[in-house]
C-alpha positions as CSV (number, residue, x, y, z in Angstrom):
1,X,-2.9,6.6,-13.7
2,X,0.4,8.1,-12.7
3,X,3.3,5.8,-11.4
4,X,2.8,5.7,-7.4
5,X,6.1,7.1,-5.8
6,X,6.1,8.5,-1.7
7,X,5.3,11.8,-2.8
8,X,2.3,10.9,-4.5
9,X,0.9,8.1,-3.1
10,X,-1.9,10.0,-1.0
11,X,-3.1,11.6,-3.8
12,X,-3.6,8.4,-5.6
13,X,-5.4,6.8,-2.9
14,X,-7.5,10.0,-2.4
15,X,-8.1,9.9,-6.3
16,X,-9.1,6.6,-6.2
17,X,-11.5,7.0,-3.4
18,X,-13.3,9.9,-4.2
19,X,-14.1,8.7,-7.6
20,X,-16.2,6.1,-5.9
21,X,-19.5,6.9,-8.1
22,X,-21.3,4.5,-5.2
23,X,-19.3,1.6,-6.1
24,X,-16.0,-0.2,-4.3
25,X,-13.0,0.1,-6.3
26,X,-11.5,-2.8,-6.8
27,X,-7.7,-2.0,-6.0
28,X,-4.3,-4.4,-7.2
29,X,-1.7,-3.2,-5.2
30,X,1.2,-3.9,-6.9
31,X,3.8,-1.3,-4.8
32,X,6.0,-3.8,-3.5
33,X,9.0,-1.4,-2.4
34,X,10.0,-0.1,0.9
35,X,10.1,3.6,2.4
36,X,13.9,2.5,3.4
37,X,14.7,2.7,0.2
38,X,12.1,5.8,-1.2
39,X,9.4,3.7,-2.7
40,X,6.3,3.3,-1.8
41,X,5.2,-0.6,-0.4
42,X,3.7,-0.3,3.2
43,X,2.5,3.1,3.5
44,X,-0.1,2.6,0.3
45,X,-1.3,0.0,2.3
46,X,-1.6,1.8,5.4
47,X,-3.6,4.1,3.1
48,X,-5.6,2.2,1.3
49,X,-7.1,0.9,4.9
50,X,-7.6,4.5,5.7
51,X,-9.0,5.6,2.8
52,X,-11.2,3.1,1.1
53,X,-12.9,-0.5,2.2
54,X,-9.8,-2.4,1.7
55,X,-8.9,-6.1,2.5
56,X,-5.2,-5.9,2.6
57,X,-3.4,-8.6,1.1
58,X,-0.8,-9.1,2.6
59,X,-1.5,-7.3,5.8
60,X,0.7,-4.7,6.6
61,X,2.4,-7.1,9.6
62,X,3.2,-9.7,7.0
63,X,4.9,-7.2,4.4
64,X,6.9,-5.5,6.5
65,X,8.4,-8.7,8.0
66,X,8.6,-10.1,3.9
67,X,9.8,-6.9,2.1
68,X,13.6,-7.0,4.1
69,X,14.9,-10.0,4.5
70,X,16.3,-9.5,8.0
71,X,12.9,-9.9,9.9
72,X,12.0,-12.9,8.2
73,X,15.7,-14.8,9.3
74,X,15.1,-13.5,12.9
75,X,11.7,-14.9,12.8
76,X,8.4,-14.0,13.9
């Protein structure tokens, strides 16, 4: 599998889900960046959810208030 970056990250998650076979892929999503900076991190989860049946861990609430560090000193 190719590296995930933002202008390939659909594709992957399309790639992923059409090659099904009848089965649920099993998915370790390990894109911890952020689109601030031009990686990928919330928006493969986004599509993952849209894509597939996906149990996000963590939720896309919780990363985006973990990935910067500002959110997480303001608080919930």
């Amino acid at each position: 599998m190719a590296a995930v970056t933002m202008d390939n990250y659909k594709q992957v998650v399309f790639t992923i889900a059409s090659s099904k076979n009848g089965t649920i892929p099993l998915v370790v999503n390990l894109c911890d960046g952020d689109e601030v900076n031009g990686t990928p991190g919330v928006s493969v989860i986004k599509e993952l959810i849209n894509m597939i049946s996906y149990i996000p861990a963590p939720m896309p609430h919780y990363y985006n208030i973990t990935t910067s560090k500002i959110p997480i000193e303001k608080g919930f």
